[in-house]
MDTraj code that builds the backbone (N, CA, C; nanometers):
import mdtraj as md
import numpy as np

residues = "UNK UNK UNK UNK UNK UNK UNK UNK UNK UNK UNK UNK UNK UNK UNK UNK UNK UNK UNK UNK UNK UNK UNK UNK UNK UNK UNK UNK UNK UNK UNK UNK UNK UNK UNK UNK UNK UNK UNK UNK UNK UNK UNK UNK UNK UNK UNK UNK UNK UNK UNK UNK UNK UNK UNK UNK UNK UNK UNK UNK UNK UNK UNK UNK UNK UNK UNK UNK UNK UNK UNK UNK UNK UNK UNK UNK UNK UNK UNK UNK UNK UNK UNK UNK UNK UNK UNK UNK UNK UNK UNK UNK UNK UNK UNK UNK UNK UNK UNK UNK UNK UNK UNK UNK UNK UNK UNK UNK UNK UNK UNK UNK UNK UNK UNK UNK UNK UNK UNK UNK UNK UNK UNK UNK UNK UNK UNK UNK UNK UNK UNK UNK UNK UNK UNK UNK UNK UNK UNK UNK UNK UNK UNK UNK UNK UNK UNK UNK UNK UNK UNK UNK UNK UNK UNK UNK UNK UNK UNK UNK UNK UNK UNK UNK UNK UNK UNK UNK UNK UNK UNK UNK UNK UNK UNK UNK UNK UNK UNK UNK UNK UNK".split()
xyz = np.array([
    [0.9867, 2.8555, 0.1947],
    [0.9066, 2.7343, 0.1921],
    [0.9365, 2.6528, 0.0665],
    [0.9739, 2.7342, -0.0749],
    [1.0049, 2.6643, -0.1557],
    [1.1107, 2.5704, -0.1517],
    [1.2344, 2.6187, -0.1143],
    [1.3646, 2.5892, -0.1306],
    [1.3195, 2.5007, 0.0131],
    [1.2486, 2.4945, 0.1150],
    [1.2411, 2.3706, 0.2109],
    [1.1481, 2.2622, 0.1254],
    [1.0559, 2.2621, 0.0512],
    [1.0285, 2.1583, -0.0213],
    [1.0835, 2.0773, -0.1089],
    [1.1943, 2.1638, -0.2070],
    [1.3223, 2.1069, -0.2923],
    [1.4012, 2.0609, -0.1885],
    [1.4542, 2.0702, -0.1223],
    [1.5523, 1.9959, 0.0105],
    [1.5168, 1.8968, 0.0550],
    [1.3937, 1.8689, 0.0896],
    [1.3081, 1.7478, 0.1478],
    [1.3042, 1.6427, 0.0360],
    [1.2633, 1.7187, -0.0620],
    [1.1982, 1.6303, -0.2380],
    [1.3467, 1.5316, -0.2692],
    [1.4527, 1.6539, -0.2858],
    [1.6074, 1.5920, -0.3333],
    [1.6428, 1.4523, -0.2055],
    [1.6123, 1.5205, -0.0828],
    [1.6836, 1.3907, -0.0615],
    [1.6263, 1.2603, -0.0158],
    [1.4928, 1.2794, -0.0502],
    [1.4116, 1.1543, -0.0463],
    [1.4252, 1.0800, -0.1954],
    [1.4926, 1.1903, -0.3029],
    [1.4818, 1.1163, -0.4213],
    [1.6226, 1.0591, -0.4477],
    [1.7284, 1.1070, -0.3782],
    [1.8621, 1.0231, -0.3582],
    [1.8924, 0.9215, -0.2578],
    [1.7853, 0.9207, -0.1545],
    [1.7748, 0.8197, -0.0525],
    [1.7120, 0.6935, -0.0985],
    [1.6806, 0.7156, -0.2685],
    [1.5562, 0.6220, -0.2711],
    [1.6499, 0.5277, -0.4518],
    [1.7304, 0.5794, -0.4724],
    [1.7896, 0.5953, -0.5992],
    [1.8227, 0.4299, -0.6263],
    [1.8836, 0.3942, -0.5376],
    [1.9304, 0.2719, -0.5362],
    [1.8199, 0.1568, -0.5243],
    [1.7685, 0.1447, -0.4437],
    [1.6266, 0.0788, -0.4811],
    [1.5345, 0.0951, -0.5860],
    [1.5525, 0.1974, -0.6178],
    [1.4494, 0.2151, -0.7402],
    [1.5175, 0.1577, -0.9084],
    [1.6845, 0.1621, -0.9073],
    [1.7218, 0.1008, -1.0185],
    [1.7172, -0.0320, -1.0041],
    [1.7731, -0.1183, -0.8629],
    [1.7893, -0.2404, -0.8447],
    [1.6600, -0.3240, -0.7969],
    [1.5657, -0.2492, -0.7684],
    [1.4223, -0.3154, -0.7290],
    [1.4708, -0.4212, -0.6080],
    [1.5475, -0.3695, -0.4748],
    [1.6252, -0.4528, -0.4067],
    [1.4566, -0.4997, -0.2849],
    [1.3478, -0.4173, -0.3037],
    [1.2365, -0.4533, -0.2034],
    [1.1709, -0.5316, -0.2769],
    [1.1495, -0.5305, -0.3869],
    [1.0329, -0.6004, -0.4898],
    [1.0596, -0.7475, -0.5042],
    [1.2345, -0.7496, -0.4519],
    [1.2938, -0.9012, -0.4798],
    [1.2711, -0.9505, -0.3758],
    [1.3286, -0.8627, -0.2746],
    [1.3064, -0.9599, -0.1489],
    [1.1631, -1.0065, -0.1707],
    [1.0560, -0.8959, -0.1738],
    [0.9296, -0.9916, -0.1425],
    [0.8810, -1.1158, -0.2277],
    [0.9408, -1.1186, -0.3876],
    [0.9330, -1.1775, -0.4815],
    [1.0138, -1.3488, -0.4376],
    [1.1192, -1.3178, -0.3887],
    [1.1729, -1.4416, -0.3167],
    [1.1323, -1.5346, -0.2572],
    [1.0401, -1.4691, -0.1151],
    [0.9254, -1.5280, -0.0124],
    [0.8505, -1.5674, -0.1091],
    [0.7799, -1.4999, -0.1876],
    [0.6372, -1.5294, -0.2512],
    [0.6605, -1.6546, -0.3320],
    [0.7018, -1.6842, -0.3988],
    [0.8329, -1.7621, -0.5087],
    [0.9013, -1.8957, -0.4238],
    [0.9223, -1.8677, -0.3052],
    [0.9786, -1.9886, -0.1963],
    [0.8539, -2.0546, -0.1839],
    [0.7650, -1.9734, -0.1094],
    [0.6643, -2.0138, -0.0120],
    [0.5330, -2.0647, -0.1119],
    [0.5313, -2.0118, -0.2159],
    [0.4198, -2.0763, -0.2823],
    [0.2720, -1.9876, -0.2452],
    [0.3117, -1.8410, -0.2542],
    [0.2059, -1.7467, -0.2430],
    [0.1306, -1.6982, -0.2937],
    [-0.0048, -1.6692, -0.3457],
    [-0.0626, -1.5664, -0.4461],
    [-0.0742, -1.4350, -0.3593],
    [-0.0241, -1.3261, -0.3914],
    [-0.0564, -1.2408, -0.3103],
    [-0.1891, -1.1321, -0.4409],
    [-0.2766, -1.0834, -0.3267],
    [-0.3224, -0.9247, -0.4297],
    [-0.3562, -0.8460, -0.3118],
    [-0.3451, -0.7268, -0.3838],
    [-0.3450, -0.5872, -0.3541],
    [-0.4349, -0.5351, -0.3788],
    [-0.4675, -0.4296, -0.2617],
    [-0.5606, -0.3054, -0.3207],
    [-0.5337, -0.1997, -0.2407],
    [-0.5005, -0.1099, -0.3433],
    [-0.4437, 0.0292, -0.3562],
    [-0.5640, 0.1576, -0.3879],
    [-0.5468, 0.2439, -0.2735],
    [-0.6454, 0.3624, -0.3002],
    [-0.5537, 0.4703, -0.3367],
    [-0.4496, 0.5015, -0.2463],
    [-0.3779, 0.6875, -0.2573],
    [-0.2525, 0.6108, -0.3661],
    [-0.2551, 0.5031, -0.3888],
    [-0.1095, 0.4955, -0.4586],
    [-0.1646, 0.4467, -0.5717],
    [-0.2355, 0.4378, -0.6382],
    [-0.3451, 0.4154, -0.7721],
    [-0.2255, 0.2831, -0.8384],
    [-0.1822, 0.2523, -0.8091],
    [-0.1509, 0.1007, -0.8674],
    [0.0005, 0.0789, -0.8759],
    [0.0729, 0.1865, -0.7856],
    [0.1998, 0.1922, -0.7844],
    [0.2480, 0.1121, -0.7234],
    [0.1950, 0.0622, -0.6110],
    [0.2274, -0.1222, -0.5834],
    [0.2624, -0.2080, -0.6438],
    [0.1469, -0.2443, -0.7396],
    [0.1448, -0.3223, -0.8282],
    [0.2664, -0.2985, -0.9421],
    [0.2214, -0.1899, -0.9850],
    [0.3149, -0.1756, -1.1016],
    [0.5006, -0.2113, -0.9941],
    [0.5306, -0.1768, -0.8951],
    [0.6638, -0.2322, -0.8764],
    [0.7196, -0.3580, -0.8639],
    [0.5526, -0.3959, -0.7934],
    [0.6315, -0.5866, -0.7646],
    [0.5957, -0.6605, -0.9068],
    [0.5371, -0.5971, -1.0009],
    [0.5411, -0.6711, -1.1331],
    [0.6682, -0.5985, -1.2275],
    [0.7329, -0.5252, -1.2059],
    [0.8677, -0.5100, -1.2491],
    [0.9553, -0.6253, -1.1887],
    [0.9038, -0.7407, -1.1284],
    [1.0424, -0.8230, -1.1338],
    [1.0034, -0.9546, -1.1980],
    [1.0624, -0.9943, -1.3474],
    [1.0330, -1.0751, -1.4163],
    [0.9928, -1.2298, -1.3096],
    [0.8706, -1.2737, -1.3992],
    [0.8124, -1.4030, -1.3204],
    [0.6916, -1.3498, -1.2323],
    [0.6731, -1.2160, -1.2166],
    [0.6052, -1.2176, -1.1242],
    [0.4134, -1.2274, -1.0876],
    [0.4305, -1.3127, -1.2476],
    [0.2863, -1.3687, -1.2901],
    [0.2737, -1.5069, -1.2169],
    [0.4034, -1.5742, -1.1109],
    [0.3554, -1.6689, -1.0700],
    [0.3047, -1.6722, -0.9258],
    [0.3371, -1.4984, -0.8924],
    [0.2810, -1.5424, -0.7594],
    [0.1661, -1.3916, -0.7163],
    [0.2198, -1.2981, -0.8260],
    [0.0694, -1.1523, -0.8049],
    [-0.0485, -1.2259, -0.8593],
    [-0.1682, -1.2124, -0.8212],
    [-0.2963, -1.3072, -0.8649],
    [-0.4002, -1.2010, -0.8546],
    [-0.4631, -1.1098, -0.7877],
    [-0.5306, -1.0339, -0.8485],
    [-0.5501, -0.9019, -0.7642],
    [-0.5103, -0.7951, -0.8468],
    [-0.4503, -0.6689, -0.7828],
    [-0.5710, -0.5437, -0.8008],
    [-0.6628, -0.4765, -0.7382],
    [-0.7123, -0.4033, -0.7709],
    [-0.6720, -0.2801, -0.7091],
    [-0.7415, -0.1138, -0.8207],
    [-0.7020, -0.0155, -0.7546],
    [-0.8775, 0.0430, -0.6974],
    [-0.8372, 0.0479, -0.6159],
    [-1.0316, 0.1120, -0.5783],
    [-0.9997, 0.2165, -0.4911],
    [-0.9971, 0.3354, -0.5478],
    [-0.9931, 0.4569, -0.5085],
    [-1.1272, 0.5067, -0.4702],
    [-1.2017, 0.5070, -0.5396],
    [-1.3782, 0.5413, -0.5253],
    [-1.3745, 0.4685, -0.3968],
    [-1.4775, 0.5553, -0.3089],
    [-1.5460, 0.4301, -0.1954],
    [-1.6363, 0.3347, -0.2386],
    [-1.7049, 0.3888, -0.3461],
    [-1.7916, 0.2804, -0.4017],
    [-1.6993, 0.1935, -0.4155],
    [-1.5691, 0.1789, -0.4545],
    [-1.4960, 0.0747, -0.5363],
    [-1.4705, -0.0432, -0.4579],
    [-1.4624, 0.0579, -0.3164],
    [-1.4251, -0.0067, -0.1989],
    [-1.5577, -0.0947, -0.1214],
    [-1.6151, -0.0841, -0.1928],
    [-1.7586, -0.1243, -0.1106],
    [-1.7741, -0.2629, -0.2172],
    [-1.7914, -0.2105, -0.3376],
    [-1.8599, -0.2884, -0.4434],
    [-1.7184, -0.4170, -0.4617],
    [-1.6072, -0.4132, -0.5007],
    [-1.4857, -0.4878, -0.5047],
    [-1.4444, -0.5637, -0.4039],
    [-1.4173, -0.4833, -0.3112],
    [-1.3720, -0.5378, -0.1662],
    [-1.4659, -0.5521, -0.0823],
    [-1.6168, -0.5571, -0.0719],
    [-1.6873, -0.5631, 0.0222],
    [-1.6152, -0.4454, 0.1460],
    [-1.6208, -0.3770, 0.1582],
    [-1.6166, -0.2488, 0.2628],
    [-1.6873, -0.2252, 0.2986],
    [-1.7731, -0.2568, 0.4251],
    [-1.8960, -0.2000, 0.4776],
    [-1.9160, -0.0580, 0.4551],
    [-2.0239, 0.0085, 0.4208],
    [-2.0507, 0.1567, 0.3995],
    [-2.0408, 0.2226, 0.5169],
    [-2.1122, 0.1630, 0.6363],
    [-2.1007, 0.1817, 0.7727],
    [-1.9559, 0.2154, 0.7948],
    [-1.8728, 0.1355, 0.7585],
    [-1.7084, 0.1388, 0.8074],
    [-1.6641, 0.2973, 0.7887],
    [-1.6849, 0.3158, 0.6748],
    [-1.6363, 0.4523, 0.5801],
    [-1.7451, 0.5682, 0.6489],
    [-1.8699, 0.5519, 0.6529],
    [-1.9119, 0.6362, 0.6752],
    [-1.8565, 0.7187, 0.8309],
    [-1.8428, 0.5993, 0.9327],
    [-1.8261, 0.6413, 1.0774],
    [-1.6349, 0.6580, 1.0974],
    [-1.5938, 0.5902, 0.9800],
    [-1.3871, 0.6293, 1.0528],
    [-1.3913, 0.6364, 0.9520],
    [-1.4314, 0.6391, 0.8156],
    [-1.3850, 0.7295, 0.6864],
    [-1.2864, 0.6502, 0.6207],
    [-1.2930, 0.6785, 0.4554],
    [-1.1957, 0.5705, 0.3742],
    [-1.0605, 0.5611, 0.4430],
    [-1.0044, 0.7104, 0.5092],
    [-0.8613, 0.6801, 0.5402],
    [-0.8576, 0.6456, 0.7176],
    [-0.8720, 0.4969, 0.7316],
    [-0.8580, 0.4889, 0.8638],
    [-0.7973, 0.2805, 0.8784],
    [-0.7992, 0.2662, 0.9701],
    [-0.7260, 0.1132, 1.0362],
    [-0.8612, 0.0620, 0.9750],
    [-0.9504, 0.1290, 1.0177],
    [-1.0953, -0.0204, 1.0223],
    [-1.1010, -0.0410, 0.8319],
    [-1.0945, 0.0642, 0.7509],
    [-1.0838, 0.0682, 0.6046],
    [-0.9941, -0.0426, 0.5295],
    [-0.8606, 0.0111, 0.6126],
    [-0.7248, -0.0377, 0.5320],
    [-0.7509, -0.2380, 0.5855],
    [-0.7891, -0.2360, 0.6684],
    [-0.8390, -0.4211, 0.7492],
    [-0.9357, -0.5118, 0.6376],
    [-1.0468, -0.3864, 0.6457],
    [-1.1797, -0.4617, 0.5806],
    [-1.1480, -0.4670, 0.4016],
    [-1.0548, -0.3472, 0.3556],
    [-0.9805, -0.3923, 0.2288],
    [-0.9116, -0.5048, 0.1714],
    [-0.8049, -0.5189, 0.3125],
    [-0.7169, -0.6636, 0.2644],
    [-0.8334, -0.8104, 0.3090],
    [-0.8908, -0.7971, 0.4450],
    [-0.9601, -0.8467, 0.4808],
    [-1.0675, -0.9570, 0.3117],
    [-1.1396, -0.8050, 0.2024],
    [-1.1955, -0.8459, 0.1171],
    [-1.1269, -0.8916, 0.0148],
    [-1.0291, -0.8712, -0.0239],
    [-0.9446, -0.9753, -0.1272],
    [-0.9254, -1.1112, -0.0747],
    [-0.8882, -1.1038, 0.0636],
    [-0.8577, -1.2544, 0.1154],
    [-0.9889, -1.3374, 0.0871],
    [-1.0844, -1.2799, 0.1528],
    [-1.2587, -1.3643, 0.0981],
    [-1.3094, -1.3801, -0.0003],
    [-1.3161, -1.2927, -0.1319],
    [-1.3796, -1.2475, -0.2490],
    [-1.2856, -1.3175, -0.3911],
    [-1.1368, -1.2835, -0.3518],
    [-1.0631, -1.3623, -0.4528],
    [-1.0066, -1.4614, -0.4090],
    [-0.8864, -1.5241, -0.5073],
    [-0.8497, -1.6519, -0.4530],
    [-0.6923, -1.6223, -0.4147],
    [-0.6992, -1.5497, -0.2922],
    [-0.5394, -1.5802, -0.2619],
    [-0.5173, -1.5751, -0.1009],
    [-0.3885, -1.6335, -0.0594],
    [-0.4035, -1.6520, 0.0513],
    [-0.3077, -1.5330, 0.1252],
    [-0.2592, -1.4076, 0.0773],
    [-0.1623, -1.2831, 0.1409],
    [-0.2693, -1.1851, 0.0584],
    [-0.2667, -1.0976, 0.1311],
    [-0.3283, -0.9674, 0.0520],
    [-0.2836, -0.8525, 0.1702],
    [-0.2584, -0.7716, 0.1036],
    [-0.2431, -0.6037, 0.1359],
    [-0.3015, -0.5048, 0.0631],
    [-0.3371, -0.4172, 0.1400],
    [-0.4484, -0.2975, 0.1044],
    [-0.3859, -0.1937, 0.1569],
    [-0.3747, -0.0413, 0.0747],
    [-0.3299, 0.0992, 0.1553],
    [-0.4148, 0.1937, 0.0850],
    [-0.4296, 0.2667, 0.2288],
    [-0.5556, 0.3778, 0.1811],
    [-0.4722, 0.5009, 0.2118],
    [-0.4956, 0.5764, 0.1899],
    [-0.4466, 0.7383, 0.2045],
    [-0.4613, 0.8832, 0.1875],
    [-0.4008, 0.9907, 0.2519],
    [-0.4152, 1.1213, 0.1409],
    [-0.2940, 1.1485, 0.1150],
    [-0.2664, 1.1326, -0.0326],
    [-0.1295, 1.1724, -0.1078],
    [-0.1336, 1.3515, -0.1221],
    [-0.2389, 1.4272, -0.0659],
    [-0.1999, 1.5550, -0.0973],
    [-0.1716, 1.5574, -0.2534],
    [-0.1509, 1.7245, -0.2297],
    [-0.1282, 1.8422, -0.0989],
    [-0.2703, 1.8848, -0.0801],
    [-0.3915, 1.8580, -0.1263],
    [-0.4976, 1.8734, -0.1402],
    [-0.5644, 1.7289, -0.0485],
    [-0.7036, 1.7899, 0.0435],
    [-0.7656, 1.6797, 0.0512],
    [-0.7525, 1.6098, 0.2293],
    [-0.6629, 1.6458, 0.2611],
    [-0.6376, 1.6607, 0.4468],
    [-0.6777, 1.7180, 0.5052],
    [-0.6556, 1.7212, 0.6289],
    [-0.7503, 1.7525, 0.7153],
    [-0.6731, 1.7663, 0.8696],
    [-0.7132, 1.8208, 0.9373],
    [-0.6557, 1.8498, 1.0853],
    [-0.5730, 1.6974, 1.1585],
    [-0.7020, 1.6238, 1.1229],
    [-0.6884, 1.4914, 1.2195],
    [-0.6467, 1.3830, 1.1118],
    [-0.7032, 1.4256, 0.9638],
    [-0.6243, 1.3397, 0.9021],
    [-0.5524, 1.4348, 0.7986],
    [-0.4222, 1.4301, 0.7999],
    [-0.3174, 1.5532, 0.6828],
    [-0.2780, 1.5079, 0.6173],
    [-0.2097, 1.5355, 0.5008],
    [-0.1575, 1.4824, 0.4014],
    [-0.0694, 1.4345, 0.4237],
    [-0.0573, 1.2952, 0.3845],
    [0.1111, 1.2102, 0.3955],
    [0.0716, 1.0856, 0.4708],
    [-0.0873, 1.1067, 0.5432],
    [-0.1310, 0.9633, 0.6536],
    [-0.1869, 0.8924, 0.5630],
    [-0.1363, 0.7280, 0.5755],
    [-0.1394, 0.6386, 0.5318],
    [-0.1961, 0.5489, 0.6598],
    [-0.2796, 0.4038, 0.5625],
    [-0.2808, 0.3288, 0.6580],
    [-0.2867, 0.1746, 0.5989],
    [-0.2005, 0.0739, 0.6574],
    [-0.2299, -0.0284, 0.5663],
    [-0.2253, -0.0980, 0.6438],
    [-0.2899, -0.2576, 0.5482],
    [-0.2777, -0.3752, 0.6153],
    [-0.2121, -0.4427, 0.5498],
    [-0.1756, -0.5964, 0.6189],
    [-0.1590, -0.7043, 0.5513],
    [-0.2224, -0.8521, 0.6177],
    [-0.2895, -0.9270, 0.4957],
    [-0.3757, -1.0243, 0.6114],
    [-0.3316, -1.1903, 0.5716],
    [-0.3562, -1.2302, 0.6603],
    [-0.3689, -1.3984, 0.5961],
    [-0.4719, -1.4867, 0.6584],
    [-0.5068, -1.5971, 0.5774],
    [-0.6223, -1.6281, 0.6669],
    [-0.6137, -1.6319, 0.8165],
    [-0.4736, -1.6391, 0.8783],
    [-0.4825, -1.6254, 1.0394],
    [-0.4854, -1.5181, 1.1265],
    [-0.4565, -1.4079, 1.0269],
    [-0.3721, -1.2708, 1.0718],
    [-0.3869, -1.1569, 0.9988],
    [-0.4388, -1.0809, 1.0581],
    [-0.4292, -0.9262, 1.0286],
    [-0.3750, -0.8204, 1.0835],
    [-0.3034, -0.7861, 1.0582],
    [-0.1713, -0.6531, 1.0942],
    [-0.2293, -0.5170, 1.0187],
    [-0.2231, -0.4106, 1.1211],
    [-0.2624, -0.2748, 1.0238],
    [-0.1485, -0.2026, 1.0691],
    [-0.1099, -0.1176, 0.9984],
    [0.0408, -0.0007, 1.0049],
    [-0.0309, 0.1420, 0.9840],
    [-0.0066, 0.2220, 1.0661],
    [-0.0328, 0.3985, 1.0224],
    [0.0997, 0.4542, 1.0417],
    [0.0929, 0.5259, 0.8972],
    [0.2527, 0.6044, 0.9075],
    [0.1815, 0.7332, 0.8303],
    [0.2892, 0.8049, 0.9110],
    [0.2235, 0.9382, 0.8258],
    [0.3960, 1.0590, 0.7745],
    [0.4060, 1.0337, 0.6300],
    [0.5034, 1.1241, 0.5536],
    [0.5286, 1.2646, 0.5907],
    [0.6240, 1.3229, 0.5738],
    [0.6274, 1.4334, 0.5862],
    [0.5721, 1.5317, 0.4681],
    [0.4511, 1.6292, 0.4851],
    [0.3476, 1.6710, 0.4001],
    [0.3735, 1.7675, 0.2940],
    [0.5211, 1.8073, 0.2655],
    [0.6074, 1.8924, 0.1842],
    [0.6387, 1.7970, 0.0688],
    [0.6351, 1.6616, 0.0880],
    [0.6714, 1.5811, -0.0603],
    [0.5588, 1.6443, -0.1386],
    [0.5815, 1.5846, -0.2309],
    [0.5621, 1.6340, -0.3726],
    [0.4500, 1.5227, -0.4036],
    [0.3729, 1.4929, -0.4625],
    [0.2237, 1.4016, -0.4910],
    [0.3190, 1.2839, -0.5251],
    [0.3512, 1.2894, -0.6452],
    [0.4469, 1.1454, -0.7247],
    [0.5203, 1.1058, -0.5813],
    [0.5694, 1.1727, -0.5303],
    [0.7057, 1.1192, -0.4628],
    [0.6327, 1.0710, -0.3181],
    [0.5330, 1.1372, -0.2631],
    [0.4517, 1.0977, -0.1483],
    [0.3871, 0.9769, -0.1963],
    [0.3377, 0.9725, -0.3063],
    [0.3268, 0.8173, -0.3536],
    [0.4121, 0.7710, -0.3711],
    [0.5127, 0.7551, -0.3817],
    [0.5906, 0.6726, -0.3776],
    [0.6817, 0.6265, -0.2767],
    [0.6732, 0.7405, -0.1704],
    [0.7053, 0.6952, -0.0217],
    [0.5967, 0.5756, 0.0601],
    [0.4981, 0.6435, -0.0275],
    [0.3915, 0.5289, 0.0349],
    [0.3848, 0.4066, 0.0021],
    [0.4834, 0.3426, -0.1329],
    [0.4314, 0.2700, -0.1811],
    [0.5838, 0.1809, -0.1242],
    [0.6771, 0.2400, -0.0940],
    [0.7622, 0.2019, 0.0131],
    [0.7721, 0.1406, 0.1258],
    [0.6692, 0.1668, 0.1835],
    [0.6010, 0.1656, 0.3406],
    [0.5588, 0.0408, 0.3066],
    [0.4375, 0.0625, 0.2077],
    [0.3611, -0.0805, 0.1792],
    [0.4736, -0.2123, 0.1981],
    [0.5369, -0.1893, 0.0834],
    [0.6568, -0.3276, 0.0551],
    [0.7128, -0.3059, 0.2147],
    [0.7999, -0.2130, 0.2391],
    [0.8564, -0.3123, 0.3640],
    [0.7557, -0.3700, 0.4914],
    [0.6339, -0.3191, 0.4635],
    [0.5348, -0.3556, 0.5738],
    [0.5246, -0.5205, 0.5393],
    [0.5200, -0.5317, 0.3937],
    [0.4538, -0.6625, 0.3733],
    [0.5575, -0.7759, 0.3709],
    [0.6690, -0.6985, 0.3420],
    [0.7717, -0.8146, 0.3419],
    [0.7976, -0.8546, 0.5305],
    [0.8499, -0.7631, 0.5991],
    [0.7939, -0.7739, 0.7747],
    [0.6822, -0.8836, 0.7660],
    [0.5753, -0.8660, 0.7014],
    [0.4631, -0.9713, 0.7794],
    [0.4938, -1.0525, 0.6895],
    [0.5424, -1.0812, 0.6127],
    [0.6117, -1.2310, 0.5400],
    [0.6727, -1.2707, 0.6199],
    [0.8092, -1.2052, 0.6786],
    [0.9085, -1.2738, 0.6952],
    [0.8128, -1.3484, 0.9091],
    [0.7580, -1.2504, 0.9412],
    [0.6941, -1.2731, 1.0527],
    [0.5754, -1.4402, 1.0676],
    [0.4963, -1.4195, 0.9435],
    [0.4244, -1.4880, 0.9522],
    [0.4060, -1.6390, 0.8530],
    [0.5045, -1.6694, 0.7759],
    [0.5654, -1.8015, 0.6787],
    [0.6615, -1.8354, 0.6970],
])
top = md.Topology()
chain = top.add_chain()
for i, resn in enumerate(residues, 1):
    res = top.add_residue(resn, chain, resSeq=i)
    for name in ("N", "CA", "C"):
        top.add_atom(name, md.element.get_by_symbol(name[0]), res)
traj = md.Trajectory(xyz[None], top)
């Protein structure tokens, strides 16, 4: 089991090598955002701000990230993003109706017109039958449109690196509903 977790770990971390020196996702989305005249913000639960921290690795990118929160707590999610308690209580922080009413509350509460939200369990701790470690769920909204994505990792990554698969997912999800919806 060990030596199948190092096998999985290595080649998600050489599959990933090249993007991670050249920041080749952070640009693309930085491009759109930057063309189109976007504020985008975020809110991040299982990836505690690893979003953020990538698409602000590409210089300038104070003209179009506008306000990014991490709300891991459900309170955070309630009190920040307006998250109905109801929502969480009956499909639980990690679900479609969560990851909606997240991006959903940045679009209303702050001032921007793209927002994406991802909720999750990054493991290896903390899953569950119906929900396991590695399920993710996100959105991306605009005032016309809301899109939700469930992907679920394979549950042998490693915490850092399952975050960071996740935080993968996010960007190409959001750049997709860029390129889909501007």
């Amino acid at each position: 089991m060990l030596i199948k977790k190092f096998i999985i770990n290595s080649i998600f971390l050489i599959k990933n090598l090249y993007g991670l020196i050249f920041l080749t996702k952070e640009k693309k989305i930085s491009k759109i955002l930057l063309e189109k005249h976007i504020k985008l913000s975020i809110a991040e639960s299982c990836t505690g701000g690893l979003v953020s921290s990538r698409l602000t690795d590409v210089s300038g990118s104070s003209a179009y990230i506008f306000q990014n929160l991490v709300t891991y707590a459900n309170e955070a999610k309630e009190s920040l993003l307006r998250v109905n308690p109801e929502t969480i209580k009956k499909y639980g922080a990690v679900s479609p109706e969560t990851a909606k009413e997240m991006a959903e509350g940045l679009l209303n509460n702050y001032n921007c017109n793209l927002a994406a939200a991802i909720t999750g369990i990054a493991g290896p701790t903390g899953g569950s039958r119906e929900k396991p470690a590695g399920l993710i769920y996100m959105a991306a909204a605009n005032k016309n449109k809301c899109e939700i994505l469930m992907f679920q990792a394979p549950s042998l990554l490693d915490r850092r690196i399952m975050k960071y698969e996740f935080s993968n997912k996010l960007l190409d999800f959001l750049y997709e509903f860029m390129l889909r919806n501007y």
